[in-house]
N, C-alpha and C positions, 0 to 999 in steps of 0.2 A: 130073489135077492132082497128084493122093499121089503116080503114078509119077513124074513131070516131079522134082518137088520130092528123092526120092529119086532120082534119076540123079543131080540136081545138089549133093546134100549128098557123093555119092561121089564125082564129080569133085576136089570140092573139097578133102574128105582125101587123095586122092591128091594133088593139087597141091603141099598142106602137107608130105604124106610128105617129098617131094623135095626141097625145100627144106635145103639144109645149114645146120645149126646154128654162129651163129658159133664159134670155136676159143675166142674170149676172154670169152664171155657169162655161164660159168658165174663165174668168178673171172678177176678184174684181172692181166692179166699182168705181172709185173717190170717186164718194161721202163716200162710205163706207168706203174704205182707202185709203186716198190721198197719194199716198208715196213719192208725190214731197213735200209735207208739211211737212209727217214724217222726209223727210230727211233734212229739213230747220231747223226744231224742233229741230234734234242734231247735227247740225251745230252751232245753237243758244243758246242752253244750256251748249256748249264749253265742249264735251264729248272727256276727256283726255284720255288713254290708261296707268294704273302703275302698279307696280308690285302689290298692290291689287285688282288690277281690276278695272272697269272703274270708272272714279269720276267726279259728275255731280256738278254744280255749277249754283243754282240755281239764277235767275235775281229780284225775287220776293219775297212775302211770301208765303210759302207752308208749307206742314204736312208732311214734311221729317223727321221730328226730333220726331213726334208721332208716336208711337208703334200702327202698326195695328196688334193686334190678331192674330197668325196667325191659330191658331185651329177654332176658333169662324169664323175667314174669309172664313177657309176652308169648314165650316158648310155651311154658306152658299151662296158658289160656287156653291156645290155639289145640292142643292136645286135647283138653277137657270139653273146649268147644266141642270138636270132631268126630270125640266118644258118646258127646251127649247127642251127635246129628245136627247140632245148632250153629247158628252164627258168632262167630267172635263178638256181634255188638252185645251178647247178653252180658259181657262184665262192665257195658256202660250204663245201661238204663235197669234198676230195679224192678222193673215192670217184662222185662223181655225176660230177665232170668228166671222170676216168680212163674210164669208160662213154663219154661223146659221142666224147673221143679213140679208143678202141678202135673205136667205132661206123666211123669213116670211115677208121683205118686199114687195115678190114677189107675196105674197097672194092675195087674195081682202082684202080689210079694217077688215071687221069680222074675218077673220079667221086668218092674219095676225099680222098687225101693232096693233090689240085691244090687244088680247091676250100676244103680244110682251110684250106690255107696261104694262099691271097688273104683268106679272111674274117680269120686270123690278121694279116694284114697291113693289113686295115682297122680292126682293134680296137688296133693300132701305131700308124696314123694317128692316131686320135681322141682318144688319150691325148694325143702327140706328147708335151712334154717329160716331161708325169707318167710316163711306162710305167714307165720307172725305178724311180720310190719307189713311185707303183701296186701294182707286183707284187713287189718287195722282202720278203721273208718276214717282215719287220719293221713292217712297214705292214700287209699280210694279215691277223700275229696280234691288228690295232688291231679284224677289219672279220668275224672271224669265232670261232665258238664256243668252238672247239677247237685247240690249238696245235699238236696234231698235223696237224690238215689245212692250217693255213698251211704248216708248211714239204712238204704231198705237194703242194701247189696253187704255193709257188714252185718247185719242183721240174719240175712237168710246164710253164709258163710259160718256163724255162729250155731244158728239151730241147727243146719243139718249136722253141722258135726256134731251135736248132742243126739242126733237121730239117728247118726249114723256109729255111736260109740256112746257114750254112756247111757242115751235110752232108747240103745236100740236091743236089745233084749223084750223090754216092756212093749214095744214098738209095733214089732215082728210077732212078738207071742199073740198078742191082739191084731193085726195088720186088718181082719176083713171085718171087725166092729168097731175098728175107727174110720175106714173107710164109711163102712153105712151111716156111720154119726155124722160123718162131714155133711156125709150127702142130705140129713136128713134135716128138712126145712125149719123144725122147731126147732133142732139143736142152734141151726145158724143162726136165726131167729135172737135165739135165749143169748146167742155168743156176742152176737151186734151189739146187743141191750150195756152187755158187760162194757164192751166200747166205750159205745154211746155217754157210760155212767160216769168214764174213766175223763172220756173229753170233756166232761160237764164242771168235771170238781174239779178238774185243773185248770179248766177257763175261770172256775172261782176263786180259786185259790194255789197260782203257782207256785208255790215256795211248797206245798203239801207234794213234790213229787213221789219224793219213795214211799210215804206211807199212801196215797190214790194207786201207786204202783202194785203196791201189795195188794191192796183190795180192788185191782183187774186182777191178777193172779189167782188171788182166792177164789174169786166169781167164774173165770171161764176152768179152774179145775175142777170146783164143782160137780159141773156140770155132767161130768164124765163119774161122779156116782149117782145120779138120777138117771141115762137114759137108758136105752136097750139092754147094753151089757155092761151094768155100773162095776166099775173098778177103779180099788183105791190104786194100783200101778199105773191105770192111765192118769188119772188123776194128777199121781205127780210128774207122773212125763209130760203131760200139758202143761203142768204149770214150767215145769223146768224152759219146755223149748220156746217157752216166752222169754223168762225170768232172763235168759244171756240178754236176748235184747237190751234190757234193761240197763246190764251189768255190764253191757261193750266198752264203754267209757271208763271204766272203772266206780261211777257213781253206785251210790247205792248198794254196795258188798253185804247188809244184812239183810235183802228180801229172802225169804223163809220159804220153801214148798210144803213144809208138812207144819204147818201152821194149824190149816182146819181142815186137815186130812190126814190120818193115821199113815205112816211109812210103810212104804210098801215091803212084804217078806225080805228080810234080809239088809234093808237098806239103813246104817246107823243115822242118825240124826246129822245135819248138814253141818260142814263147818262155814268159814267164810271167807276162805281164799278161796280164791278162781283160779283152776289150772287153766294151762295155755290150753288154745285149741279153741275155748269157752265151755269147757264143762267145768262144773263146781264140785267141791269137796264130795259132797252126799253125791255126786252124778258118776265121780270116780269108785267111790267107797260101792254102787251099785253094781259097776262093771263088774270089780274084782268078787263082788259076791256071789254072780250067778253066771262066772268066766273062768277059764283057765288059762294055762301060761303056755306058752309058744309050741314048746313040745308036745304037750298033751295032745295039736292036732296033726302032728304026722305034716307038716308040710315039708314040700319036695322045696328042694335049694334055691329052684326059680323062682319058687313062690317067696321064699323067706327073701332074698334079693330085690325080688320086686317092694316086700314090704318096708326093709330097712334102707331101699334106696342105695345100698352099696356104701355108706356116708357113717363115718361116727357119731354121730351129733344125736344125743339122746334129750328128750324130753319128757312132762309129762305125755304130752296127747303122741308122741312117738311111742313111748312104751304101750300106749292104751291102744295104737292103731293095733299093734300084732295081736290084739284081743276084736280089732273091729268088729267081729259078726259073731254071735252065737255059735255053739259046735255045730249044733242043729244045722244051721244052714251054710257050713265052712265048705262044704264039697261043692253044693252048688255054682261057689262064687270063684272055686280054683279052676271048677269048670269054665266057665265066663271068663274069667285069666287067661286062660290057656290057648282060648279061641281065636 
């Protein structure tokens, strides 16, 4: 029985040996939460300190003044939590949600980023009109501790839905050489620096926000036509799934993604409205250029039900959900639906 039990504890460390360590486990990577952005974000939003607590003044129009639900919200949190495996506290602290995101971006395509994006897509339904004011970094700083984690938590709510709908085409088509890029030490390296550059000029000079903002945009999309598998569509998908950051507030409407990068096949030149949701003109103008419309993918009723939510309430980012995923990968994720 002692030997059994000792073969089977060294199996077992071996098994673990092999196991690779995720790349993002130790520390949160940028992309996930930039916290040199974060921290420009309430810099920018002139986040005062008074005796009722912090008071944010916003630059734009926003859904601060909309009542999000907060039962109906809480409903469903706790859905979105329970799909992702996680705890309801990832919609207080910036830092725990950044972790489940990393978690499944770290997957392969199938078992990750698909399934990410449908549970993302059902936590879109359940809100239906609230998402909006919901996830508003203005509403967030009503629902949680600290002001800093509202705007890393409207931040990451902003990119994925650009990852998960307007660049997630670009996304998906590359999935396993943006993985290796993440992973890969020089890239992160070169991506810090971009940081690094961003927080220098703006400790020099605050008032220079959107134009330092532009030139982190330029710098870390870059990047993605020098490494392994340079591509100008990653290129502007990085820049874009910053650029919302940026643009959560409404400040700042002219940062530019094909600036110093050529637009990727099919993509017309950006305008400078911001549909809801947080994707931009050029992020919508993508979808519809390398998507089709509803019918085209054969979805069964349940599926179509689950997408519109049952609810008349039509939007930008609602019309763009029934395009969520590529054709390529739409059976996949009816599958995962179904399950």
């Amino acid at each position: 029985m002692t030997c059994t039990l000792i073969v089977l504890a060294v199996l077992i460390a071996c098994v673990v040996a092999e196991i690779p360590a995720s790349p993002f486990q130790e520390n949160v990577h940028p992309f996930f939460l930039p916290k040199a952005l974060i921290n420009a974000q309430l810099y920018n939003a002139q986040v005062k300190g008074n005796p009722a607590g912090p008071h944010l003044t916003s630059r734009a129009r926003n859904y601060a003044n909309i009542e999000c639900e907060p039962k109906h919200s809480q409903r469903c949190q706790a859905r979105y939590a329970d799909n992702l495996h996680a705890s309801r506290e990832i919609f207080q602290t910036a830092e725990a949600f950044s972790k489940v995101i990393t978690r499944y971006y770290n997957r392969t395509l199938e078992n990750g980023l698909l399934p990410f994006c449908a549970y993302r897509a059902e936590y879109f339904t359940c809100l239906g009109e609230l998402y909006e004011p919901c996830t508003d970094v203005f509403q967030i700083a009503r629902q949680v501790p600290k002001i800093g984690d509202a705007f890393g938590l409207a931040f990451m709510h902003k990119a994925i839905a650009f990852d998960c709908l307007g660049g997630n085409v670009q996304l998906t088509s590359n999935y396993d050489c943006v993985l290796d890029t993440m992973k890969n030490v020089d890239h992160q390296g070169a991506e810090q620096s971009c940081f690094n550059t961003f927080s220098d000029a703006l400790n020099a000079n605050p008032d220079s926000f959107c134009s330092t903002a532009q030139t982190l945009l330029n710098c870390t999309s870059s990047l993605y036509l020098n490494n392994t598998c340079p591509s100008t569509e990653l290129a502007w998908w990085s820049c874009e799934h910053y650029r919302v950051g940026f643009t959560m507030d409404g400040f700042c409407p002219n940062l530019d993604c094909n600036v110093v990068i050529n637009p990727p096949a099919n993509v017309p030149a950006p305008v400078s409205d911001t549909g809801s949701d947080g994707t931009s003109g050029s992020a919508i103008a993508s979808f519809d250029s390398h998507s089709h419309g509803l019918n085209d993918y054969g979805l069964s009723p349940e599926w179509e039900r689950r997408m519109i939510g049952g609810g008349a309430f039509v939007s930008d980012a609602r019309l763009h959900l029934y395009k969520e995923l590529s054709r390529h990968h739409m059976k996949n994720i009816q599958g995962l639906m179904n399950n």
